[in-house]
VOMARMAR-302150 format. One record per residue (C-alpha): residue in one letter; x negated, y negated, z negated. Coordinates in pm, 1 decimal. Each point is the difference from the previous one (the first is absolute). Example, Ala and Ser with C-alpha at 12.3 -4.5 7.8 and 13.67 -1.06 7.14 Angstrom:
2
+-----+----------+----------+----------+
| res |       px |       py |       pz |
+-----+----------+----------+----------+
|   a |  -1230.0 |    450.0 |   -780.0 |
|   s |   -137.0 |   -344.0 |     66.0 |
+-----+----------+----------+----------+
END
This chain:
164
+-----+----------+----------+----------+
| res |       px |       py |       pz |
+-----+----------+----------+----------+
|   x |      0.0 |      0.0 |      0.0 |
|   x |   -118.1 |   -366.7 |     36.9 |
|   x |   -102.9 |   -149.8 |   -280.8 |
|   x |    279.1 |   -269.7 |    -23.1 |
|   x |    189.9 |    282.3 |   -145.8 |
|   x |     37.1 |    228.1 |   -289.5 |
|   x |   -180.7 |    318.1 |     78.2 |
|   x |    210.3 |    149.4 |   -346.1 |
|   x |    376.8 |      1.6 |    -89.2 |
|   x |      7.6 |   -260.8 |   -255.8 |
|   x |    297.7 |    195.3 |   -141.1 |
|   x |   -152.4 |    374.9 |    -27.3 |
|   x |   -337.3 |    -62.8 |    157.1 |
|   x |     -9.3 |    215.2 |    204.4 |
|   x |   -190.2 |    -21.9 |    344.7 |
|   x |    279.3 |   -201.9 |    247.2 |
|   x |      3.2 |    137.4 |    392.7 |
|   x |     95.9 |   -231.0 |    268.0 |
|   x |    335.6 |     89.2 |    120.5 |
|   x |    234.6 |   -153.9 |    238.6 |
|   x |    312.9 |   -170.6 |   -172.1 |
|   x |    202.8 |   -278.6 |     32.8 |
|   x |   -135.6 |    -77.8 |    369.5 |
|   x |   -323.1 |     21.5 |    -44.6 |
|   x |   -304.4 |    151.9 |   -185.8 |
|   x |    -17.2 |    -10.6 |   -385.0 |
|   x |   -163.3 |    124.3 |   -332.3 |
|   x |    193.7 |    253.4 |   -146.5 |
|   x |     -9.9 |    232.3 |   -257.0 |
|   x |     45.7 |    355.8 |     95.3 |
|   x |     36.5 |     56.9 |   -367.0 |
|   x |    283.4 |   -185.4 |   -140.1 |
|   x |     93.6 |   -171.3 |    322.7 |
|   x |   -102.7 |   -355.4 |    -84.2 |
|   x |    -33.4 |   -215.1 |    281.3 |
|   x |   -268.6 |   -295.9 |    -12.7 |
|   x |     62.8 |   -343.2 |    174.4 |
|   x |   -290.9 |   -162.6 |     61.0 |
|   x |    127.9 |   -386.9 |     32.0 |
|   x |   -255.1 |   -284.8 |     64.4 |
|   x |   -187.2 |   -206.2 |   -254.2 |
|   x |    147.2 |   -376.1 |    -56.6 |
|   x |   -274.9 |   -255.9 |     18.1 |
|   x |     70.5 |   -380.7 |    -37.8 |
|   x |   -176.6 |   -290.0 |    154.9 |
|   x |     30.2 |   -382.6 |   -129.5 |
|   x |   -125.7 |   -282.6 |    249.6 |
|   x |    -76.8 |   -350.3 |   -198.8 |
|   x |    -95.3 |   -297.0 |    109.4 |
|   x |   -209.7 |   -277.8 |   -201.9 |
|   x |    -27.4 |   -307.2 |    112.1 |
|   x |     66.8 |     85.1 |    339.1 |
|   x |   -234.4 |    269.1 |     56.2 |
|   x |     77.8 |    438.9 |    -93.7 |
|   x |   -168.7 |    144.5 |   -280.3 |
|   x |   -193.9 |    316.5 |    115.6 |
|   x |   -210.4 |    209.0 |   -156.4 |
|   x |   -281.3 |    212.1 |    170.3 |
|   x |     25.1 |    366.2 |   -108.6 |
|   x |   -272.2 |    141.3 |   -178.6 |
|   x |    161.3 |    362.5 |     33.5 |
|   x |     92.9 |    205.6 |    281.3 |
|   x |    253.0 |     -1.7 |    172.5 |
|   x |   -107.5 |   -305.1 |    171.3 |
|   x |   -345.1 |    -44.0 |   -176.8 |
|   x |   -153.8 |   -331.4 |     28.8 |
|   x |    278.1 |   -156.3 |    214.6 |
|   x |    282.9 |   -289.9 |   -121.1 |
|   x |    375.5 |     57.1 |    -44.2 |
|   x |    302.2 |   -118.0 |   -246.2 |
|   x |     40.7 |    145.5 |   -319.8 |
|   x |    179.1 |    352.0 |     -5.2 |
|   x |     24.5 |    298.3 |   -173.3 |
|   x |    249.8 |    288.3 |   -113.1 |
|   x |    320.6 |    -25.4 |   -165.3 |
|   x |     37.2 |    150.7 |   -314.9 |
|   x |    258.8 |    201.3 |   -168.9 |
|   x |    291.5 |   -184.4 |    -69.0 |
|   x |   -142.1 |   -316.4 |    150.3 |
|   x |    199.6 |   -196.1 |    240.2 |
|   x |   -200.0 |    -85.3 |    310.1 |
|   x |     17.2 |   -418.1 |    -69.4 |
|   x |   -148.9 |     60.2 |   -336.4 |
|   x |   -256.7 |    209.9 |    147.8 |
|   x |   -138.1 |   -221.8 |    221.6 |
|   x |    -43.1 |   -286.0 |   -255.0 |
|   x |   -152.3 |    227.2 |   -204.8 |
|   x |   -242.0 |     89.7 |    258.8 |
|   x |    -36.5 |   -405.3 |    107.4 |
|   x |    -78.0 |    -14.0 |   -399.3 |
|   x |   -252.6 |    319.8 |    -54.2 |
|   x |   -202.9 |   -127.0 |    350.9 |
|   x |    -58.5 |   -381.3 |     -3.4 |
|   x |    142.3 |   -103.5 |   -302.3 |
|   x |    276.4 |   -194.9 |     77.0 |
|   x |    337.8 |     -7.4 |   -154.9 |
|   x |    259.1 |     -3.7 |    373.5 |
|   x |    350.3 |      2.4 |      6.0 |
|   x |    157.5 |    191.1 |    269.5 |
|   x |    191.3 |   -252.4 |    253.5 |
|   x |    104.1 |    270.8 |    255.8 |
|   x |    -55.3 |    335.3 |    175.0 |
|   x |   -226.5 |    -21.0 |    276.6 |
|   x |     57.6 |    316.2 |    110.4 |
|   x |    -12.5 |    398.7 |    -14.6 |
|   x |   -242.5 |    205.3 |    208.3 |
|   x |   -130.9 |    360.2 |     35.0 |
|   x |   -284.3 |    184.9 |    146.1 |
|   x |    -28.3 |    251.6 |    248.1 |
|   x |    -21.6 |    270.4 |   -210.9 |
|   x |    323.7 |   -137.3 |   -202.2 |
|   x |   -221.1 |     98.8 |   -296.8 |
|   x |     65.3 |   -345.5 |   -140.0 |
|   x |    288.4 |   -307.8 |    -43.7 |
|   x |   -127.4 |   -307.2 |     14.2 |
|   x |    189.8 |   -297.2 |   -151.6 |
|   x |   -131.5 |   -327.0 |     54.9 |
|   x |     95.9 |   -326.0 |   -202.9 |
|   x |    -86.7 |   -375.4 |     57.3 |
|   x |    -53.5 |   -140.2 |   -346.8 |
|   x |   -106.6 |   -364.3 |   -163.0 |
|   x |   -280.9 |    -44.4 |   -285.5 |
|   x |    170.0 |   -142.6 |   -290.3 |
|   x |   -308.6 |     69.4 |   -259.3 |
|   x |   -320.8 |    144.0 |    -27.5 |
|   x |   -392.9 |     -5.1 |    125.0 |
|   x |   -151.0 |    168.3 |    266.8 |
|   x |   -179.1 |    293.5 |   -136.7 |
|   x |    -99.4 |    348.3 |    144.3 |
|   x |     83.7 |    311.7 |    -91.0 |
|   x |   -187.2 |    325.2 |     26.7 |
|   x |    136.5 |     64.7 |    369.1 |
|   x |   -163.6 |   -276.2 |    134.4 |
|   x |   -328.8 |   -184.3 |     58.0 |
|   x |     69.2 |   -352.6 |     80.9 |
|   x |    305.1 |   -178.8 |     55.1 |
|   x |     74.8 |   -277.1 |    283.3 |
|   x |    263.8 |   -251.6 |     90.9 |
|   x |     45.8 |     29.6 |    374.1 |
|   x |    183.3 |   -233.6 |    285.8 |
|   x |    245.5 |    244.6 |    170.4 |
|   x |   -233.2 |   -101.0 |    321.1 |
|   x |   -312.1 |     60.5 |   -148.3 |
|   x |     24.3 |    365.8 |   -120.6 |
|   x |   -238.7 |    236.7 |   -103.2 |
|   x |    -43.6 |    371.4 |     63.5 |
|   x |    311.4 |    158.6 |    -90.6 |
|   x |      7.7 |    318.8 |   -184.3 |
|   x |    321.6 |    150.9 |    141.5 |
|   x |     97.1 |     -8.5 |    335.5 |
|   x |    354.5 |    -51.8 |   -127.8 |
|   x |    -91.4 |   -330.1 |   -155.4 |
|   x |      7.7 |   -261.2 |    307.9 |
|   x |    315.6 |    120.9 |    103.5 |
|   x |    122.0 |    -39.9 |   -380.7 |
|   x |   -161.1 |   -361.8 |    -33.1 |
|   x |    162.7 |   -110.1 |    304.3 |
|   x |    343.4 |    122.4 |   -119.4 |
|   x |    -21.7 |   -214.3 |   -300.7 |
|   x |   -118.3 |   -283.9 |    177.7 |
|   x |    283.9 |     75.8 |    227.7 |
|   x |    184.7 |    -62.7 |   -292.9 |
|   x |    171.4 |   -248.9 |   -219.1 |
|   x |    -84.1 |    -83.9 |   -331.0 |
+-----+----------+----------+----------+
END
């Protein structure tokens, strides 16, 4: 099996087998039946703005080593998406944002992961990097660095397609 998946029944652990059900091919548990979904991860961008210029931060882990992009990260348990991506705005530059609006919601190829994208506003804070990144940068939307994702200039143009 690919390791996206459980290789074990988390119910009776025993070994799953891929079997066809539902339409297509699944983990399932030839023991006590138990079929595994494998839905995608939910990640959450936030895209901020200070004094006219984005706040990126250049990664200083893979994926995307060495290379800028917005804040971002996983949702947790229990945590709604807009509170997730302040929280990530918060834990990678520092800055206390207020979401103003959903920029969007994207996937990848692999549908492996949601991507939820929200414009927010500072309202507090300092600048200050977190253990993801190695330098942080306010950038003109013209004057861009090297991306990290290949997702992200079609994201910044959205919310620059947007209104506030």
């Amino acid at each position: 099996m690919d390791s996206g998946r459980l290789n074990y029944c988390p119910r009776c652990a025993t070994k799953l087998a891929l079997r066809f059900v539902h339409g297509r091919e699944r983990p399932i548990c030839p023991e006590c039946g138990l079929v595994q979904y494998v839905g995608p991860k939910v990640a959450v961008g936030c895209i901020v703005a200070l004094d006219g210029k984005l706040i990126l931060n250049r990664r200083a882990i893979e994926p995307g080593f060495g290379r800028w992009t917005f804040p971002s990260g996983y949702v947790d348990l229990g945590e709604e998406a807009h509170v997730a991506a302040a929280r990530e705005a918060m834990e990678e530059t520092g800055m206390d944002v207020e979401i103003r609006r959903l920029v969007g919601v994207y996937g990848n190829d692999d549908r492996s992961i949601v991507f939820i994208v929200y414009a927010g506003s500072v309202v507090g804070g300092e600048l200050t990097l977190s253990e993801e990144s190695d330098q942080l940068g306010l950038f003109a939307l013209h004057e861009l660095p090297e991306l990290a994702f290949e997702h992200d200039r079609t994201i910044l143009a959205d919310w620059a397609s947007g209104e506030p």
